[in-house]
C-alpha positions in Angstrom: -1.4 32.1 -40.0 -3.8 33.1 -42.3 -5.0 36.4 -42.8 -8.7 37.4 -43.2 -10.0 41.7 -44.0 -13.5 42.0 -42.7 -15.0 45.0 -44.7 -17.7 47.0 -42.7 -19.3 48.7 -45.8 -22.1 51.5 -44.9 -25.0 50.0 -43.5 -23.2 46.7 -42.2 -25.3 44.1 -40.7 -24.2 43.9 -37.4 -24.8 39.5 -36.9 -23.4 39.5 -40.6 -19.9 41.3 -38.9 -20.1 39.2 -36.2 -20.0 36.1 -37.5 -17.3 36.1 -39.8 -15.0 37.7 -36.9 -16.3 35.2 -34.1 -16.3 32.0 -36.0 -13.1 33.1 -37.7 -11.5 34.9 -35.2 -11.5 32.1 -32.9 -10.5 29.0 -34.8 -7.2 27.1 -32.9 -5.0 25.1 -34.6 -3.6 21.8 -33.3 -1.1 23.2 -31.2 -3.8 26.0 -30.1 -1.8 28.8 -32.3 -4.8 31.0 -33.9 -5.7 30.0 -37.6 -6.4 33.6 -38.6 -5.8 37.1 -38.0 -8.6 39.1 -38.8 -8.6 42.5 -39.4 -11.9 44.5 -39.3 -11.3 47.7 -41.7 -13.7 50.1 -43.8 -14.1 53.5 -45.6 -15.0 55.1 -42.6 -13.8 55.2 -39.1 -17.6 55.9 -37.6 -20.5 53.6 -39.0 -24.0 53.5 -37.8 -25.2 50.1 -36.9 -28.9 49.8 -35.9 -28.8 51.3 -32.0 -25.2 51.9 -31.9 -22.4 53.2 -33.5 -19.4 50.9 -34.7 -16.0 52.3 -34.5 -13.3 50.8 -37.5 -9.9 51.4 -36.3 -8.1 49.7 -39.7 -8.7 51.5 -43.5 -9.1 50.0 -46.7 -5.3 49.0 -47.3 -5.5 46.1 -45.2 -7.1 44.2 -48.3 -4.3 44.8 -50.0 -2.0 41.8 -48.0 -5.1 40.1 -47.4 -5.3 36.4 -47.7 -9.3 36.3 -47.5 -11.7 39.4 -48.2 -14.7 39.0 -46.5 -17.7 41.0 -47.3 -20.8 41.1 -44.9 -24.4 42.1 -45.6 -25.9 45.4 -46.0 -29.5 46.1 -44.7 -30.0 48.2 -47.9 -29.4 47.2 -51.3 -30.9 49.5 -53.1 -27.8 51.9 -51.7 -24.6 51.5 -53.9 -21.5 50.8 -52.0 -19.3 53.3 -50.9 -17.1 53.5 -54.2 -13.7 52.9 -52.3 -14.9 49.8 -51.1 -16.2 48.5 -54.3 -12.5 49.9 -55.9 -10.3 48.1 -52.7 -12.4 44.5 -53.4 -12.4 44.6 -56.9 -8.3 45.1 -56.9 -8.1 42.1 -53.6 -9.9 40.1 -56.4 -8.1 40.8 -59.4 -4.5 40.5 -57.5 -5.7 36.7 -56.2 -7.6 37.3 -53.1 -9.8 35.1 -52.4 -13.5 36.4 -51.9 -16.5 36.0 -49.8 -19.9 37.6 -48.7 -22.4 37.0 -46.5 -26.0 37.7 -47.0 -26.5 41.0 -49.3 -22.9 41.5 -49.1 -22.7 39.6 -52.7 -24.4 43.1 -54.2 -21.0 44.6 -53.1 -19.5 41.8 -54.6 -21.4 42.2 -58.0 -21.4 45.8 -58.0 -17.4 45.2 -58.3 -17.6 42.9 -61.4 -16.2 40.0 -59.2 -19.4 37.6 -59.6 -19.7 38.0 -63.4 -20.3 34.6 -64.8 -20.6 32.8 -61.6 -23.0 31.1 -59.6 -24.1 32.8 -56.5 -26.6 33.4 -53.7 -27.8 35.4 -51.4 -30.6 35.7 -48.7 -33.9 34.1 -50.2 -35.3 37.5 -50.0 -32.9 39.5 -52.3 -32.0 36.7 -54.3 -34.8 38.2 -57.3 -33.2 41.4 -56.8 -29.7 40.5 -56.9 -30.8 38.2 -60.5 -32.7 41.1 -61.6 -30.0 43.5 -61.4 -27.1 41.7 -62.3 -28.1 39.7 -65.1 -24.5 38.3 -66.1 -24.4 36.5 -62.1 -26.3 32.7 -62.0 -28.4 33.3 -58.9 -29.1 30.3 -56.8 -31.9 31.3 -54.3 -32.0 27.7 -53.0 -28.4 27.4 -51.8 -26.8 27.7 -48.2 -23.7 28.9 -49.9 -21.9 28.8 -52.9 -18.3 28.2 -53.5 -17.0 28.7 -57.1 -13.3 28.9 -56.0 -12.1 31.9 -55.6 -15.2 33.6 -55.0 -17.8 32.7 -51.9 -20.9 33.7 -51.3 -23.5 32.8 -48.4 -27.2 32.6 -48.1 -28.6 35.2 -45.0 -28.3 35.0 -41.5 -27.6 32.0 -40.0 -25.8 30.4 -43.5 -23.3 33.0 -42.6 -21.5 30.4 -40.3 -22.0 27.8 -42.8 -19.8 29.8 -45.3 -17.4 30.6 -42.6 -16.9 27.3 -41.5 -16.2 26.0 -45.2 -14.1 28.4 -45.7 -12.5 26.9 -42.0 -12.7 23.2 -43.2 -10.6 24.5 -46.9 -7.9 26.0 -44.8 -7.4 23.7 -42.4 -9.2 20.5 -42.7 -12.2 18.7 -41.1 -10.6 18.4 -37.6 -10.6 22.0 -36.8 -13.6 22.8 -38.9 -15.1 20.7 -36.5 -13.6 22.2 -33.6 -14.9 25.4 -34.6 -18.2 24.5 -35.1 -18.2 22.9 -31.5 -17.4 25.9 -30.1 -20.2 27.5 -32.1 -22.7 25.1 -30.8 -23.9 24.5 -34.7 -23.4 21.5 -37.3 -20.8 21.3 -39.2 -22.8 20.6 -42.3 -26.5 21.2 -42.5 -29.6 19.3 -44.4 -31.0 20.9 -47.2 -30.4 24.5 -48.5 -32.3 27.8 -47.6 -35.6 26.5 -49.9 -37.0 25.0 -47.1 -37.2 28.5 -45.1 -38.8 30.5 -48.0 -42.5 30.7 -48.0 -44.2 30.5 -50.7 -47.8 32.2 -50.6 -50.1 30.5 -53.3 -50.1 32.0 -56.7 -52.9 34.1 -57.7 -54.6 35.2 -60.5 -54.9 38.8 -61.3 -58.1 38.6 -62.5 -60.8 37.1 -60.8 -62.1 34.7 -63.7 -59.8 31.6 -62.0 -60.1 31.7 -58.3 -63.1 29.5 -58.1 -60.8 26.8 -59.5 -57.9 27.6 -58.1 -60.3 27.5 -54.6 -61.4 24.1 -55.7 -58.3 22.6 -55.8 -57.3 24.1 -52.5 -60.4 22.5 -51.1 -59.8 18.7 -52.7 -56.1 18.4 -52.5 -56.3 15.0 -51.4 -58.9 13.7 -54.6 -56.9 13.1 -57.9 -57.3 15.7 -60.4 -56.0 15.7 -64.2 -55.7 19.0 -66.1 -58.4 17.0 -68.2 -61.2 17.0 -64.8 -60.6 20.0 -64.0 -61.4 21.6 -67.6 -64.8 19.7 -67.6 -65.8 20.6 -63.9 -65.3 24.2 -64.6 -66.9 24.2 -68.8 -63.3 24.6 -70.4 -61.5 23.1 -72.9 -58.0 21.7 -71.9 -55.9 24.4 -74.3 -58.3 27.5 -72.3 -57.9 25.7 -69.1 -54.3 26.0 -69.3 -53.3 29.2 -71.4 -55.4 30.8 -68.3 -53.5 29.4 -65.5 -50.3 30.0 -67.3 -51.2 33.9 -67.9 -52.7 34.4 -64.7 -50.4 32.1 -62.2 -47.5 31.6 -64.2 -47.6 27.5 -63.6 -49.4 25.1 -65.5 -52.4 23.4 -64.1 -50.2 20.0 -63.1 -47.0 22.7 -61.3 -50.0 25.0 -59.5 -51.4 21.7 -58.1 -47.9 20.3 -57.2 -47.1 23.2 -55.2 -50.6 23.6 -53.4 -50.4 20.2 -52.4 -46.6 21.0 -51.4 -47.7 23.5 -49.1 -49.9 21.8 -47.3 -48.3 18.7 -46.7 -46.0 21.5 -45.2 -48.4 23.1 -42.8 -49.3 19.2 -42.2 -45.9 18.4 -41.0 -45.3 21.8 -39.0 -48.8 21.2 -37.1 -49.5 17.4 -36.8 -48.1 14.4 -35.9 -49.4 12.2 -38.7 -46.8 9.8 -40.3 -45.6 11.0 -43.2 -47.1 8.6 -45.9 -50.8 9.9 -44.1 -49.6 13.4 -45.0 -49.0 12.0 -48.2 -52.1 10.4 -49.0 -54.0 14.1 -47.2 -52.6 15.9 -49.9 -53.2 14.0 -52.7 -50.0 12.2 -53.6 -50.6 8.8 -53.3 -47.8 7.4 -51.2 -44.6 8.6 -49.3 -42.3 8.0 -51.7 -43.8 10.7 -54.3 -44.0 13.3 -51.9 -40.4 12.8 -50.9 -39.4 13.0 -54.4 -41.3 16.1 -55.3 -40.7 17.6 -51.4 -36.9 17.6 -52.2 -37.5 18.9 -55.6 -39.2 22.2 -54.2 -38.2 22.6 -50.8 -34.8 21.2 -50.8 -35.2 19.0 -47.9 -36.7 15.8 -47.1 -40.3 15.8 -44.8 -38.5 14.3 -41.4 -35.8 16.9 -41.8 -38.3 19.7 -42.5 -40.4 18.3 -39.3 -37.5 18.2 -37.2 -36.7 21.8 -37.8 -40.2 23.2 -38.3 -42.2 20.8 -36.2 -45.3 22.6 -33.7 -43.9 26.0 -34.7 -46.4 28.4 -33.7 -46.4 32.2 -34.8 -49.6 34.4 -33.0 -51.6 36.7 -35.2 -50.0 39.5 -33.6 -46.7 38.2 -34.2 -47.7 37.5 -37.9 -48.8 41.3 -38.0 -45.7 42.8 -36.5 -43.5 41.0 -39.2 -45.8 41.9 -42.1 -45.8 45.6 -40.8 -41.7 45.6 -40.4 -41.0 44.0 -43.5 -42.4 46.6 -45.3 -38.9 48.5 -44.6 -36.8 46.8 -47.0 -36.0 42.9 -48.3 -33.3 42.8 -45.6 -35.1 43.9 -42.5 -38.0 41.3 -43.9 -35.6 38.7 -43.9 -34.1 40.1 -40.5 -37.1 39.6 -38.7 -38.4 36.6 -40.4 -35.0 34.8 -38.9 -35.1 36.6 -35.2 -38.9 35.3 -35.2 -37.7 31.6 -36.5 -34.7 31.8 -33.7 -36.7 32.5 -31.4 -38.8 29.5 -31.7 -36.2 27.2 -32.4 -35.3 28.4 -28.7 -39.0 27.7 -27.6 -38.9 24.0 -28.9 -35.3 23.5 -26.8 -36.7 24.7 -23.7 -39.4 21.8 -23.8 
């Protein structure tokens, strides 16, 4: 039996906690022996976790025989981590331990020098943060999790029990992997990586001198348009057309209209019923097959498989407000409430 240290680091997220102990904690072996022992230990015997207070009964030297070190998130990463807990983690590493985190728990991680030169992620949300920050770390925003041997690290929420289950699936093969994940009531495996749950607002200028073309193209999405058309309707040369759009959006002319025409075949397939080479030809592509290939490019995920997950999802006004207002709080409790909301409707969509 294999032993796994869950560290509960100073403002622990509590569903980030519970998942590595529930999915690992409960894994049964052929013979119904348990696969792990986990051991929940930390700095501090008394941690505040959102309403409640979470008692650790185990210190930090339980990392020291442990066979996985498992690091959940933290709902503030603009906090360093206790420096104990950075110390313990750093030495599990160095001695052999293999290493994982879920959601912001890879800033712990990086703050310990164990993601240097590695590809990582973290929840969508932090992941410009976490890049920004730790400059020597290859951040993958797009992935559900990342496993570079040694070291793991998940996306937020949810991706969690994707990591876990991997981890599940290394140790002990696909048969109890798939147990596991039966008893879970989740996939084993899921379609696409966290891209297709990050919303991407449309790029805008900070001066006002584009936004009657950038609200053209919003408006005829589904005509053809060449950077060439554009630069006559609106009096500008081709070179001015585009040194403006890259100054003020970031994106060429061709990449703004790409992802406009991404996002709403998006709202298209959320909201509508229409087959998808219709949503195709709405939104200026042409046929199916090049919005599938530039779908997956940017969202990770093909159209049916975003449908089926995002399909009729609706979100009222006041709901919209509520998130906007609590994500205001930090990256984390964004991303918090973003998933509760999305849970919440995925239960809405079951109960039909």
């Amino acid at each position: 039996m294999k032993t796994i240290a869950v560290v509960v680091p100073q403002g622990v997220i509590a569903f980030d906690l519970a998942i590595a102990c529930e999915i690992l904690g409960r894994v049964r072996l052929a013979g119904g022996e348990p696969g792990y022992q986990v051991l929940v230990c930390g700095s501090r015997r008394s941690v505040p976790v959102g309403g409640y207070e979470l008692r650790v009964t185990r210190g930090l030297q339980v990392l020291e025989a442990a066979d996985t070190v498992v690091v959940p998130g933290i709902e503030d990463i603009d906090t360093a981590a206790d420096a104990e807990v950075v110390r313990q983690v750093r030495a599990a590493w160095q001695r052999g331990a293999r290493i994982a985190s879920i959601c912001t728990g890879a800033f712990v991680l990086a703050q310990a020098g164990v993601l240097d030169g590695l590809r990582a992620t973290t929840h969508w949300m932090a992941a410009d943060a976490l890049a920004a920050r730790y400059p020597a770390i290859r951040v993958d925003p797009a992935a559900l999790f990342v496993d570079q041997g040694q070291v793991l690290t998940s996306a937020g929420a949810a991706a969690g029990i994707d990591l876990c289950l991997h981890m599940v699936r290394l140790d002990y093969g696909s048969a109890v992997a798939g147990m596991s994940a039966r008893l879970a009531v989740v996939p084993l495996g899921r379609d696409g990586g966290q891209a297709q749950f990050i919303r991407h607002p449309p790029p805008r200028s900070s001066s006002g001198d584009l936004q009657p073309v950038l609200q053209w193209i919003e408006a005829h999405l589904a005509q053809a348009m060449d950077i060439g058309a554009l630069a006559d309707r609106f009096a500008q040369s081709r070179r001015t057309l585009h040194r403006r759009f890259m100054a003020q959006t970031g994106l060429s002319p061709l990449r703004w209209v790409i992802q406009a025409r991404i996002r709403r075949a998006q709202a298209l397939l959320e909201t509508t019923d229409l087959p998808v080479d219709q949503v195709a030809f709405a939104c200026g592509f042409g046929s199916a097959t090049l919005l599938r290939q530039h779908f997956s490019r940017l969202v990770g995920t093909s159209p049916q498989n975003f449908r089926r997950t995002f399909g009729q999802a609706q979100i009222s006004e006041n709901a919209s407000s509520t998130l906007q207002t609590a994500i205001t709080v930090s990256p984390v409790m964004k991303a918090r409430s973003a998933w509760a909301s999305s849970a919440s409707a995925g239960r809405r969509r079951s109960d039909r």
